[in-house]
DRENDO-1510 file (C-alpha; in Angstrom, 1 decimal, always signed):
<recs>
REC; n; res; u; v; w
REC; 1; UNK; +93.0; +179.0; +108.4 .
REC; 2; UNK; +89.5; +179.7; +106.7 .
REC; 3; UNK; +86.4; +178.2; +107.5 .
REC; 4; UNK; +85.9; +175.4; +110.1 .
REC; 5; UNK; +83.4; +172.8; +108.6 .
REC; 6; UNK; +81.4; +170.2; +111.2 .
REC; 7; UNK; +80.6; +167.0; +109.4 .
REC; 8; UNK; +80.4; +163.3; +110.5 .
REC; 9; UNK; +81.7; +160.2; +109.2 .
REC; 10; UNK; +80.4; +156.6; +109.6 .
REC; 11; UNK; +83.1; +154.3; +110.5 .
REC; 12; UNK; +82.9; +150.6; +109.1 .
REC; 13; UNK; +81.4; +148.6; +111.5 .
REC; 14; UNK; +81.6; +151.3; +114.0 .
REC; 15; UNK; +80.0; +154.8; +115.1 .
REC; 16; UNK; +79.1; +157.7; +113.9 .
REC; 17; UNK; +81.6; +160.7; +114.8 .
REC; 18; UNK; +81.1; +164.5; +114.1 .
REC; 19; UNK; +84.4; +165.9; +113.3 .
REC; 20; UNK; +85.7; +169.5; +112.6 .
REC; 21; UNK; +87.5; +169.8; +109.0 .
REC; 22; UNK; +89.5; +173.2; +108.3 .
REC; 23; UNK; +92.0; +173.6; +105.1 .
REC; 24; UNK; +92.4; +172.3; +101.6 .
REC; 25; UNK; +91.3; +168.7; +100.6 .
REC; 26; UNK; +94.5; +168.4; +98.9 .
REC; 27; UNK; +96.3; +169.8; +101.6 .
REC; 28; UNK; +98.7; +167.2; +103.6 .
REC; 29; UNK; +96.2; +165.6; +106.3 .
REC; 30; UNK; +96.8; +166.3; +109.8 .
REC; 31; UNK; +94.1; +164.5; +112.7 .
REC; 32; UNK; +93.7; +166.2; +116.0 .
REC; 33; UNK; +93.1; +163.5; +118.5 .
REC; 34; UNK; +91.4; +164.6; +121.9 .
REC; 35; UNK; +91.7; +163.1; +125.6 .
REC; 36; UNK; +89.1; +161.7; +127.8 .
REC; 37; UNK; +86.4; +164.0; +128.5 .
REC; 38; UNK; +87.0; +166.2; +125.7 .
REC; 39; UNK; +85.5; +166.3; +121.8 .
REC; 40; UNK; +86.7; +168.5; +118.8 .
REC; 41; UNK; +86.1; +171.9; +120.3 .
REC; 42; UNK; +88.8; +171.2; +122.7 .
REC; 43; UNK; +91.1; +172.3; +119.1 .
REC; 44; UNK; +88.6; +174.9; +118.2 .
REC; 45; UNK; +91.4; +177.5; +119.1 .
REC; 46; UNK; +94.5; +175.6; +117.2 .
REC; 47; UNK; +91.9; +174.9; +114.1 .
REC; 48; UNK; +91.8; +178.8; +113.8 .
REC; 49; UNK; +95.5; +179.0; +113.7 .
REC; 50; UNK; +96.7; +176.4; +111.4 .
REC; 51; UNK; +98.0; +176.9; +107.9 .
REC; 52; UNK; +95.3; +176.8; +105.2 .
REC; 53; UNK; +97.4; +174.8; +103.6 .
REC; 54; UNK; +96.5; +171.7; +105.4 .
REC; 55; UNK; +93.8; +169.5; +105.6 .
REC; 56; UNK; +93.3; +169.3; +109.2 .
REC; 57; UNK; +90.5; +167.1; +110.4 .
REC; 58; UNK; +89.6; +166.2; +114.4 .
REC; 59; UNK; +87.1; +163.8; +114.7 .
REC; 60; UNK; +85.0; +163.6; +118.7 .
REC; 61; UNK; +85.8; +160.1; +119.5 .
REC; 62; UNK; +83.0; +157.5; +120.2 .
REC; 63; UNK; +81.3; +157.9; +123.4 .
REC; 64; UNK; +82.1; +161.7; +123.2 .
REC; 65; UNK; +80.4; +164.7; +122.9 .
REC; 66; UNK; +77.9; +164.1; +120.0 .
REC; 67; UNK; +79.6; +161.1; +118.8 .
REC; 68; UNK; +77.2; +158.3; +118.8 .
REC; 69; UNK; +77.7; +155.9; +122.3 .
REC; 70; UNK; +78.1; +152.0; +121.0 .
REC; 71; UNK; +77.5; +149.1; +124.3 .
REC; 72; UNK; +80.9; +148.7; +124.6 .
REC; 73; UNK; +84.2; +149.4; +122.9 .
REC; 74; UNK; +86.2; +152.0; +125.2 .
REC; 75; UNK; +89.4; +150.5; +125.5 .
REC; 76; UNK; +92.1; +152.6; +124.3 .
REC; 77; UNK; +93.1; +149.5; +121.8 .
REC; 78; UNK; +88.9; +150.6; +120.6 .
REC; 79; UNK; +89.7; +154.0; +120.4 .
REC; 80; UNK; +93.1; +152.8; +118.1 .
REC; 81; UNK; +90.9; +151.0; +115.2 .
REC; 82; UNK; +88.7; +154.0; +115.4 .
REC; 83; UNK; +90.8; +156.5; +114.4 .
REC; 84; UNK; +92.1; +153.7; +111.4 .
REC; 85; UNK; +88.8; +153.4; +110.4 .
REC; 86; UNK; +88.2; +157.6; +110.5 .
REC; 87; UNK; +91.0; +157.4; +108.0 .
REC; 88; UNK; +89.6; +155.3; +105.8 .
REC; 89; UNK; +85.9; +157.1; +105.9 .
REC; 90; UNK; +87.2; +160.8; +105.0 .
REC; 91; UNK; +89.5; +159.2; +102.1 .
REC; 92; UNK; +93.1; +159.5; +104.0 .
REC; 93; UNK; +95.3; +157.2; +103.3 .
REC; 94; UNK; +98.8; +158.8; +105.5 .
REC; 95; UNK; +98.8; +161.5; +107.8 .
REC; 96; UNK; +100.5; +163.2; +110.5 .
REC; 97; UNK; +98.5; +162.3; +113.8 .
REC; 98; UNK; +98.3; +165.1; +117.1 .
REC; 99; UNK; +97.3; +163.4; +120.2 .
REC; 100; UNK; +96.6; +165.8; +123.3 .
REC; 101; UNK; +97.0; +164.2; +126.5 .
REC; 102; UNK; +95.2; +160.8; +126.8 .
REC; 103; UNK; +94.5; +161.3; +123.0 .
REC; 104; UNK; +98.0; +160.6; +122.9 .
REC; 105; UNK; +97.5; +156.6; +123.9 .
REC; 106; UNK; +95.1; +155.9; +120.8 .
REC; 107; UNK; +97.4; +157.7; +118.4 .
REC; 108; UNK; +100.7; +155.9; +119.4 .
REC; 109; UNK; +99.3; +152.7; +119.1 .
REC; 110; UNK; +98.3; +153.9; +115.6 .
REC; 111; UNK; +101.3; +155.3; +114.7 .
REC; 112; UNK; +103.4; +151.9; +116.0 .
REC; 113; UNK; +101.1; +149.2; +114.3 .
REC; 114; UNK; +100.2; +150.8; +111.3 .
REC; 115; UNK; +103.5; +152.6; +110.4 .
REC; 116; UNK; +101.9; +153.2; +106.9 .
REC; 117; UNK; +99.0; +154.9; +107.7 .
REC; 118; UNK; +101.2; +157.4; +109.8 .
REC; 119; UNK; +103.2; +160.2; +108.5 .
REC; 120; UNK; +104.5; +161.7; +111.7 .
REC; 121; UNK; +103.3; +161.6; +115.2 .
REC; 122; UNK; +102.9; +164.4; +117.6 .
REC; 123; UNK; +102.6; +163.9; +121.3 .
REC; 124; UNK; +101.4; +167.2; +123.3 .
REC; 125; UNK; +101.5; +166.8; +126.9 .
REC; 126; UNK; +100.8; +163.4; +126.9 .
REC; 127; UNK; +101.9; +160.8; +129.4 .
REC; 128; UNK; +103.7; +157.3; +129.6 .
REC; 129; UNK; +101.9; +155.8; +132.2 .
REC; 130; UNK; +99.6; +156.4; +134.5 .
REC; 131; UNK; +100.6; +153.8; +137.1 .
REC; 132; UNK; +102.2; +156.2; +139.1 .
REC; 133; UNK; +100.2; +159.2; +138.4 .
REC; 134; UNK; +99.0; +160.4; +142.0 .
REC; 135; UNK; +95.5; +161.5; +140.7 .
REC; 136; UNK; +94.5; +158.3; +139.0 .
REC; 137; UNK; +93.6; +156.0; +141.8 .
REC; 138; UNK; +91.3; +159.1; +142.8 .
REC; 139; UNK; +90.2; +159.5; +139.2 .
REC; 140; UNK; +89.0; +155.3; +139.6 .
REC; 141; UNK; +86.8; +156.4; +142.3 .
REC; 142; UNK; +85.4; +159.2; +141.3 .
REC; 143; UNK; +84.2; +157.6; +138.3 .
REC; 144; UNK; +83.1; +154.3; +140.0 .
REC; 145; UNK; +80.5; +156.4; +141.7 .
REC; 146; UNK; +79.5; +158.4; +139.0 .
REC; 147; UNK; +75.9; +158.0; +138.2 .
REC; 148; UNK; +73.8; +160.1; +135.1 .
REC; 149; UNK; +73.3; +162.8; +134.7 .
REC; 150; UNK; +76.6; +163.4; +135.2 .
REC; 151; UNK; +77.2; +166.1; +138.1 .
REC; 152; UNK; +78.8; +169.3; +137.4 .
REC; 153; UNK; +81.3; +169.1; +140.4 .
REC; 154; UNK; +82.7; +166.1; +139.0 .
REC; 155; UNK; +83.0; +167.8; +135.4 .
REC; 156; UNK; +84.2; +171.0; +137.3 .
REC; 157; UNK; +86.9; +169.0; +138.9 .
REC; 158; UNK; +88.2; +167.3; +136.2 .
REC; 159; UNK; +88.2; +170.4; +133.8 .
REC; 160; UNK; +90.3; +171.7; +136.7 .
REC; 161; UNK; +92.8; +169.4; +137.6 .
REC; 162; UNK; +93.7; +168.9; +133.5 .
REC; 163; UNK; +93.5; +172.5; +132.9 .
REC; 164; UNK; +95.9; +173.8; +135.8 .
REC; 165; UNK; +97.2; +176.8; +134.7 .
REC; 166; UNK; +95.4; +177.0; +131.5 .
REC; 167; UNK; +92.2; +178.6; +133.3 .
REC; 168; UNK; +93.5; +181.5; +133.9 .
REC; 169; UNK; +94.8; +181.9; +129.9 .
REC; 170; UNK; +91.3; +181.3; +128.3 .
REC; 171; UNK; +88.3; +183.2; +127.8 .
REC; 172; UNK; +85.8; +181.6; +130.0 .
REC; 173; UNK; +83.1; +181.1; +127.3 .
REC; 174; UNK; +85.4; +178.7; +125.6 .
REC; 175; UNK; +85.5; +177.0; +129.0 .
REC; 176; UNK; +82.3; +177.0; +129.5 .
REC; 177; UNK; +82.0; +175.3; +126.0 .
REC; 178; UNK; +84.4; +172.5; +127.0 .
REC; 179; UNK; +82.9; +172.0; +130.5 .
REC; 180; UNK; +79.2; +171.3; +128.6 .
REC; 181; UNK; +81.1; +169.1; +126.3 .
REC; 182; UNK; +82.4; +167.5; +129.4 .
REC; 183; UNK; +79.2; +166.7; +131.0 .
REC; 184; UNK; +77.9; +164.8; +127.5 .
REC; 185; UNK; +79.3; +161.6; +128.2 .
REC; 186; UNK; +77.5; +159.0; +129.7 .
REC; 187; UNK; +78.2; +157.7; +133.3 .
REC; 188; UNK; +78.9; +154.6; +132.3 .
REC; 189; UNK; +81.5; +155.9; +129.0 .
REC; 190; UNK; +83.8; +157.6; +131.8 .
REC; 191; UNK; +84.0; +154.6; +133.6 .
REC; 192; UNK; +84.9; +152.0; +131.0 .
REC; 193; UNK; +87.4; +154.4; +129.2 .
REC; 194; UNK; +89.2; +155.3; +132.7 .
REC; 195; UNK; +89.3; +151.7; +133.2 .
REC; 196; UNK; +90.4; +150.9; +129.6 .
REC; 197; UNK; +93.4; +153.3; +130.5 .
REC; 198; UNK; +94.0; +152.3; +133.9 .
REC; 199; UNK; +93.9; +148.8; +133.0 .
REC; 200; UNK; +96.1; +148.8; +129.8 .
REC; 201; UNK; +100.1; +148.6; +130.2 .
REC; 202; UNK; +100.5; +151.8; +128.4 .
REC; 203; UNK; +104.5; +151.7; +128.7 .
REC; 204; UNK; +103.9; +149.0; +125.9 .
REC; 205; UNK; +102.0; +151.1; +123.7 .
REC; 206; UNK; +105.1; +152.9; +123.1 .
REC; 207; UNK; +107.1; +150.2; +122.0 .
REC; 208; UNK; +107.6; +149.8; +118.0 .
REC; 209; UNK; +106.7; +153.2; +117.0 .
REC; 210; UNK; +109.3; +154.0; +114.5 .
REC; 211; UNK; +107.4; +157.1; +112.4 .
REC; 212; UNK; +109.1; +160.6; +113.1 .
REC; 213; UNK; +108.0; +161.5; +116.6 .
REC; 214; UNK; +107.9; +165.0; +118.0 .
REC; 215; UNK; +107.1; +165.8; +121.7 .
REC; 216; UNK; +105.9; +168.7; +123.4 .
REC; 217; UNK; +105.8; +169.7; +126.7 .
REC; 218; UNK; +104.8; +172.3; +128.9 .
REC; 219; UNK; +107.1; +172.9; +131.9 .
REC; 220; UNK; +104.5; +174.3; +134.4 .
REC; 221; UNK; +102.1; +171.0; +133.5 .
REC; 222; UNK; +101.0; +169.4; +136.7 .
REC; 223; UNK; +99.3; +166.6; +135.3 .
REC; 224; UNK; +102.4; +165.1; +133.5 .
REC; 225; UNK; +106.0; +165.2; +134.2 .
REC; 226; UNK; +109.2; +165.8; +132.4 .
REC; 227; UNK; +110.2; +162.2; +133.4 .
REC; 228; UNK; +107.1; +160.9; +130.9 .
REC; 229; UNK; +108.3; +162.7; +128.7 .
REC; 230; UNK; +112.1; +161.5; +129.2 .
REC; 231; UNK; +110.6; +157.6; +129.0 .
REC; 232; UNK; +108.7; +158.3; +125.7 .
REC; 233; UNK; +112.4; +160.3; +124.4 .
REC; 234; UNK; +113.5; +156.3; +125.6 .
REC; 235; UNK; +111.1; +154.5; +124.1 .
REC; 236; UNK; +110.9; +155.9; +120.6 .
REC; 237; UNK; +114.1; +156.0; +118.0 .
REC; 238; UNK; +114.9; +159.1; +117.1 .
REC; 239; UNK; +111.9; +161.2; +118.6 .
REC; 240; UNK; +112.2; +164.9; +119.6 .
REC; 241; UNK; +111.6; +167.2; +122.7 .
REC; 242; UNK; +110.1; +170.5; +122.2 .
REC; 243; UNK; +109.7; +172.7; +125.9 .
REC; 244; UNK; +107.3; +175.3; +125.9 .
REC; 245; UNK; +109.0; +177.3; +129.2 .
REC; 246; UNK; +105.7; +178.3; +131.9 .
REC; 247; UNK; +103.2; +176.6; +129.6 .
REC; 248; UNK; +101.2; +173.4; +131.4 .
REC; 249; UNK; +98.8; +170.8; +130.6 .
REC; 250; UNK; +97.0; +171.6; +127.3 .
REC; 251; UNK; +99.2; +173.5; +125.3 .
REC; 252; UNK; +96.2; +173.6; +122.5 .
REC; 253; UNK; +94.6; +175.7; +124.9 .
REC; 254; UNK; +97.4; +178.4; +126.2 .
REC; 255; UNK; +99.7; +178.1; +123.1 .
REC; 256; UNK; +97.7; +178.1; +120.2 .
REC; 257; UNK; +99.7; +179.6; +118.1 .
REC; 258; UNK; +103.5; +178.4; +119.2 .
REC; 259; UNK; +101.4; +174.9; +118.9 .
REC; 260; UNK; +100.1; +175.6; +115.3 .
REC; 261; UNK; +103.8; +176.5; +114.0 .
REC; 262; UNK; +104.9; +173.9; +115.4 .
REC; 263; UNK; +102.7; +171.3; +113.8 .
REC; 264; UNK; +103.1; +172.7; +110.3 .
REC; 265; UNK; +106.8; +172.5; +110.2 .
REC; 266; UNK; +106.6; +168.9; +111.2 .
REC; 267; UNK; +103.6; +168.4; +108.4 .
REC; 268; UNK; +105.4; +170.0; +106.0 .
REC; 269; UNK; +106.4; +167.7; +102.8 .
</recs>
């Protein structure tokens, strides 16, 4: 792909995000969605990758990184109308949407309540729930006691227990980029989104969604299971299981390229 371009879009009624935009404007659209913690440079490596052919657009989401930091508004239901409304400010009117990890939660409930707007949905190491997740009671602490500035240890941590293997598969400036990008968010922005995901019933966010679905997976992620990934293979008609075999958490960081492939086959008109 050529040239990344930053730019920023103005959602009605809502923020201000920066997103990255790589590709063709006529291309067919593709929207990276990122997870808590993260903003747009968390794809800088799949941007690189992906066929010029496509207009691939990945937007920081509010509260994130540069994006502008409303009151209130960080439930993942928030984060949902966002992305609807980021469609409507860059002129798309149907794409394919790519949610990484807890990107995954705003761009399924996307994908099942406005089955118009949605082309195809891709979920990379994402989970179903995370009820039973051992880390996120631990998560809810750690945030509740956050205070600003927000402490490197606690970005260190996180950055660590997402990444797992990934940190030793990618050059450390990039990871130094993502743990600054880390630290940008407001105290009180991790809390409220945590608790927006903690406190949603995110098995029902998976209900409904009847766009083509394709799933990815690493099988060395220690954040997610294969058995999320068996309940959303459930929970969806007709959705897809892709394994990438020693690859864990955040396949957009260790499998670039595999990841990139993958995504333009399932764009593809």
């Amino acid at each position: 792909m050529g040239t990344v371009a930053l730019k920023s879009a103005r959602l009605a009624g809502g923020p201000v995000l920066p997103y990255a935009e790589a590709g063709r404007p006529e291309g067919a659209p593709v929207v990276l969605v990122h997870g808590l913690g993260e903003s747009w440079w968390t794809f800088e490596p799949l941007l690189r990758r992906l066929p010029a052919g496509l207009r691939v657009c990945a937007p920081t989401q509010r509260g994130h990184g540069d994006a502008e930091r409303p009151a209130d508004g960080y439930d993942p239901e928030d984060y949902a109308r966002d992305l609807v409304r980021f469609l409507d400010a860059v002129g798309i009117g149907r794409t394919v949407l790519v949610g990484a990890g807890t990107g995954g939660v705003p761009a399924r409930i996307v994908a099942g309540a406005y089955p118009d707007r949605i082309a195809g949905l891709v979920l990379s190491g994402v989970p179903a729930t995370l009820d039973d997740k051992p880390g996120a009671a631990g998560l809810r602490k750690a945030v509740e006691e956050l205070s600003d500035p927000v402490p490197a240890s606690f970005v260190a941590e996180f950055r660590e227990r997402c990444a797992g293997p990934a940190g030793s598969s990618v050059g450390r400036g990039f990871l130094a980029t993502m743990a600054e990008e880390a630290g940008k968010p407001p105290a009180r922005v991790w809390r409220e989104t945590v608790r927006g995901l903690l406190g949603t019933d995110l098995a029902r966010t998976l209900r409904g969604i009847l766009v083509p679905t394709l799933v990815l997976w690493g099988d060395a992620d220690t954040c997610v299971p294969r058995a999320d990934q068996r309940q959303i293979l459930d929970a969806v008609p007709g959705a897809t299981l892709e394994v990438y075999e020693g690859a864990g958490h955040v396949l957009h960081w260790e499998r670039p390229e595999r990841l990139a492939q993958d995504i333009a086959a399932f764009a593809a008109p």
